[in-house]
SEVEXMI-796418 format. One record per residue: residue in one letter; x, y negated, z negated of N, C-alpha, C in turn. Coordinates in steps of 0.001 Angstrom, whole numbers, padded with zeros to 6 digits, always signed. Last residue first. Example, Ala and Ser with C-alpha at 12.3 -4.5 7.8 and 13.67 -1.06 7.14 Angstrom:
! SEVEXMI-796418
S+012850+002250-007080+013670+001060-007140+012900-000030-007870A+013190+005690-007800+012300+004500-007800+013200+003300-007800
***
This chain:
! SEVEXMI-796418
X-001958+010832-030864-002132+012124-031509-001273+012735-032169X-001229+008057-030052-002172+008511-031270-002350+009910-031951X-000382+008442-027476+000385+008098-028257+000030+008333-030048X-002567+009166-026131-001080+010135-025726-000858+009917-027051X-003624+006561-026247-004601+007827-026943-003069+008854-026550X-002136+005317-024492-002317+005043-026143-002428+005747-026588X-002208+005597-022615-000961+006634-022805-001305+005672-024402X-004961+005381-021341-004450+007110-021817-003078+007150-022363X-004828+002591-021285-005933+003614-022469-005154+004977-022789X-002796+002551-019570-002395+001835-020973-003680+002562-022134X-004328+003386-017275-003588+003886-017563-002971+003580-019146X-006293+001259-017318-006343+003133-017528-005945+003412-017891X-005257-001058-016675-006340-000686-018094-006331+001051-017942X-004315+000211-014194-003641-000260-015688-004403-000266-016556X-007121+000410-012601-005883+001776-013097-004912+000976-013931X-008091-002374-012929-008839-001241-013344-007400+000208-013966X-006136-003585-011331-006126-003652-012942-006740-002898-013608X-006276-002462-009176-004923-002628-009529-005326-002895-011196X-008675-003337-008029-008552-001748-008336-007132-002096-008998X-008343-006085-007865-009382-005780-008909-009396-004337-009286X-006219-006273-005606-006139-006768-007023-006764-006411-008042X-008026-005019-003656-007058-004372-004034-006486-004585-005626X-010380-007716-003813-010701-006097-003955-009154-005338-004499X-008002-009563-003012-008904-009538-004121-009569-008559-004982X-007001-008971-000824-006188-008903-001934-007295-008492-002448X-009317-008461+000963-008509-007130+000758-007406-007633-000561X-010185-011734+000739-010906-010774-000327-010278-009188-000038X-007661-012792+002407-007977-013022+000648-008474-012053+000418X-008076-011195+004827-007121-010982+004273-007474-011153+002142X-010577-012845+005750-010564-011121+005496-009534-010681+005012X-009979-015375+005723-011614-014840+004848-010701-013415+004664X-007940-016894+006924-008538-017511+006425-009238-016792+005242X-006981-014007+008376-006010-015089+007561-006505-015693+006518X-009192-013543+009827-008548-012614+009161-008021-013102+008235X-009955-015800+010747-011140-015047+010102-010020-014584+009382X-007683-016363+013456-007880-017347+011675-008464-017036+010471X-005883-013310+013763-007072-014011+014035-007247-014982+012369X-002344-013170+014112-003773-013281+013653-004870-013917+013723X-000377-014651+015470-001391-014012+016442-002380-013335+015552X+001810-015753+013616+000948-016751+014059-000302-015882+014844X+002047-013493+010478+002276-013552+011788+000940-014461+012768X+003350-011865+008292+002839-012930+008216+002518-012904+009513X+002446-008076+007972+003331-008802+008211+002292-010744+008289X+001139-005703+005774+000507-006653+006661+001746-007612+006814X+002874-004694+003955+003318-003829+005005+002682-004769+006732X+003086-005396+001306+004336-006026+002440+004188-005505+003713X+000850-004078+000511+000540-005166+000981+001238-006218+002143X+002252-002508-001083+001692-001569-000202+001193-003054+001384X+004532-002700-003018+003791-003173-002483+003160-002993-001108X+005945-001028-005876+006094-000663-004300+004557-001486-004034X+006434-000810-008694+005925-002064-007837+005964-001885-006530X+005820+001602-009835+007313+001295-009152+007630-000670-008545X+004058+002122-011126+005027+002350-011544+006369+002196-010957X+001837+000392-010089+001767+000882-011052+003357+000774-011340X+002380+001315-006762+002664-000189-007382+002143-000049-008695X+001463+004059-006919+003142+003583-006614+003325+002446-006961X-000380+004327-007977+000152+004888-008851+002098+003917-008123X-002301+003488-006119-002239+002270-007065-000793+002772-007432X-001040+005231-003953-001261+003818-003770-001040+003001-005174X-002742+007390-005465-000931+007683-004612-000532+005662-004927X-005421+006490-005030-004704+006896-006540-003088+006713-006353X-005616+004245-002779-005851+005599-003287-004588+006176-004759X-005233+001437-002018-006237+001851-003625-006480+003122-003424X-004035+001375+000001-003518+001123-001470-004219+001016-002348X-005255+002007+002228-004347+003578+001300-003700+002937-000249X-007119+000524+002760-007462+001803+002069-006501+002532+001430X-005037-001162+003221-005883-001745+002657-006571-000373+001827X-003951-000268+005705-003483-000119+004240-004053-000689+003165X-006620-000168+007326-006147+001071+006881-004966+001311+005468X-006563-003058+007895-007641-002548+007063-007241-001315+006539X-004215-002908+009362-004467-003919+008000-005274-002869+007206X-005285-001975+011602-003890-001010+010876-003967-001775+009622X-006747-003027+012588-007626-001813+012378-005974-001559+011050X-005392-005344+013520-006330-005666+012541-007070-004220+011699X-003694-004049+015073-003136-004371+014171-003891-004590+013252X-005467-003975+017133-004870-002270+016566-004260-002712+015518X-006395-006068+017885-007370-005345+017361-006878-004036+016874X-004478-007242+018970-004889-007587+017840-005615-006807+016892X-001877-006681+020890-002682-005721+020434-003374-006239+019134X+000070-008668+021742-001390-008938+021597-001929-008063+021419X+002582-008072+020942+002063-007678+022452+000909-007978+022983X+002541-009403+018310+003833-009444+018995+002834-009644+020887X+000916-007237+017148+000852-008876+017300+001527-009294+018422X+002949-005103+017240+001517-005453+017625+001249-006608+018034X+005162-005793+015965+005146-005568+017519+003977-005320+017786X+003434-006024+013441+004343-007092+013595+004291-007115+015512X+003133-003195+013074+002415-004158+012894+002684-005621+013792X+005730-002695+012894+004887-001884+013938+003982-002518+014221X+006973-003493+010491+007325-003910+011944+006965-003573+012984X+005231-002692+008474+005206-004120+008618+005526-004351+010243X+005689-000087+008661+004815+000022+009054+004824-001429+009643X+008655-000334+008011+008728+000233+008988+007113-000045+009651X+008501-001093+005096+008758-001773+005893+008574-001229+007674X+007020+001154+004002+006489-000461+004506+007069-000593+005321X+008942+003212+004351+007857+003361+005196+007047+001980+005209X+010747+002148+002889+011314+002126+003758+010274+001810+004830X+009374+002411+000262+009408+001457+000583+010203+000913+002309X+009677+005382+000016+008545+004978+000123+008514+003455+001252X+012687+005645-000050+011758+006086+001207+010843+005434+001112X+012432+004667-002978+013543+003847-001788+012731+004327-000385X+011370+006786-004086+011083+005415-003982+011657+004598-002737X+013353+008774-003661+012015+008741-002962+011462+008089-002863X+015482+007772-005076+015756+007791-003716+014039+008051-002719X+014965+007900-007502+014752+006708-006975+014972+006887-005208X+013230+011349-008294+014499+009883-008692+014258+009106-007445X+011848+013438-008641+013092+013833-007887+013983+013120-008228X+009203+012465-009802+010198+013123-010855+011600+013438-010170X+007791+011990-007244+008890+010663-007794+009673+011554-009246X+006676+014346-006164+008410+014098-006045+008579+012680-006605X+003989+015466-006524+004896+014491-007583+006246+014566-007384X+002196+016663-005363+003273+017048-005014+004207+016478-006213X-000057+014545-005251+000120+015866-006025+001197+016739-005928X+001954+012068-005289+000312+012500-005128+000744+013654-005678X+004119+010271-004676+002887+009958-006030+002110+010557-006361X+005323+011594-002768+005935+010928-004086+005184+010831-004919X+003273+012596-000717+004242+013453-001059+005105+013141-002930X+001874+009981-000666+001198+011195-001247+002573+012268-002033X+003569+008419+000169+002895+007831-000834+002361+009765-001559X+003745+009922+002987+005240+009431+001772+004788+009287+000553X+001647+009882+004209+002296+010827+003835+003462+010931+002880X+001342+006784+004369+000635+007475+003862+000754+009070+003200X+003438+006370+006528+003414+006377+004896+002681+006188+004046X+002964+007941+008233+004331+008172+008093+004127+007575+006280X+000650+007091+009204+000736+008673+009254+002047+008857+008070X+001580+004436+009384+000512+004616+008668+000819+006126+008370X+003328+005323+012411+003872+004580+010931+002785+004636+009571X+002391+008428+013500+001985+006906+013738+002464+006672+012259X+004668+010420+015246+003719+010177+014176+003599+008666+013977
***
């Protein structure tokens, strides 16, 4: 199973509708295992010159960290979905330079949206 496969499926299983983070920290701890694991897949990309599988694999956590699973894990755990793009000299400059900033930027801008959310609903929780 491809590392993405691996924690994308983690994120869901813990955050998503399944809700094993009520299990305790040890699922967290997995979660964050699966960064790291994706980071170094990534990483041996680069590494081999596979640019273009690494650049496709960016963009893909890029999607999975603004799926609900995603925000909900850096929400409540700070699990950074972001550690998973490794630093690395064989990026393309575009990427580094332009296409990296605005995936923060975008990601950053869904990240506050679901806190303002979330802080609305557990007010109104709190009000009744």
């Amino acid at each position: 199973m491809h590392p993405l496969h691996v924690l994308q499926a983690q994120l869901e299983n813990v955050y998503g509708a399944l809700n094993r983070r009520i299990t305790g920290d040890r699922t967290v701890s997995r979660t964050r295992l699966a960064v790291r694991v994706v980071r170094a897949a990534l990483h041996e990309e680069l590494e081999t010159g596979d640019e273009h599988a690494a650049l496709i694999a960016a963009e893909r956590i890029a999607e999975i960290a603004v799926l609900p699973a995603g925000l909900r894990a850096w929400h409540e755990d700070h699990v950074e979905l972001l550690d998973a793009v490794p630093s690395h000299e064989n990026w393309p400059t575009a990427f580094v330079t332009k296409r990296f900033p605005q995936i923060q930027a975008y990601i950053g801008g869904k990240r506050r949206r679901y806190s303002r959310q979330k802080l609305k609903t557990s007010k109104h929780a709190t009000t009744r």
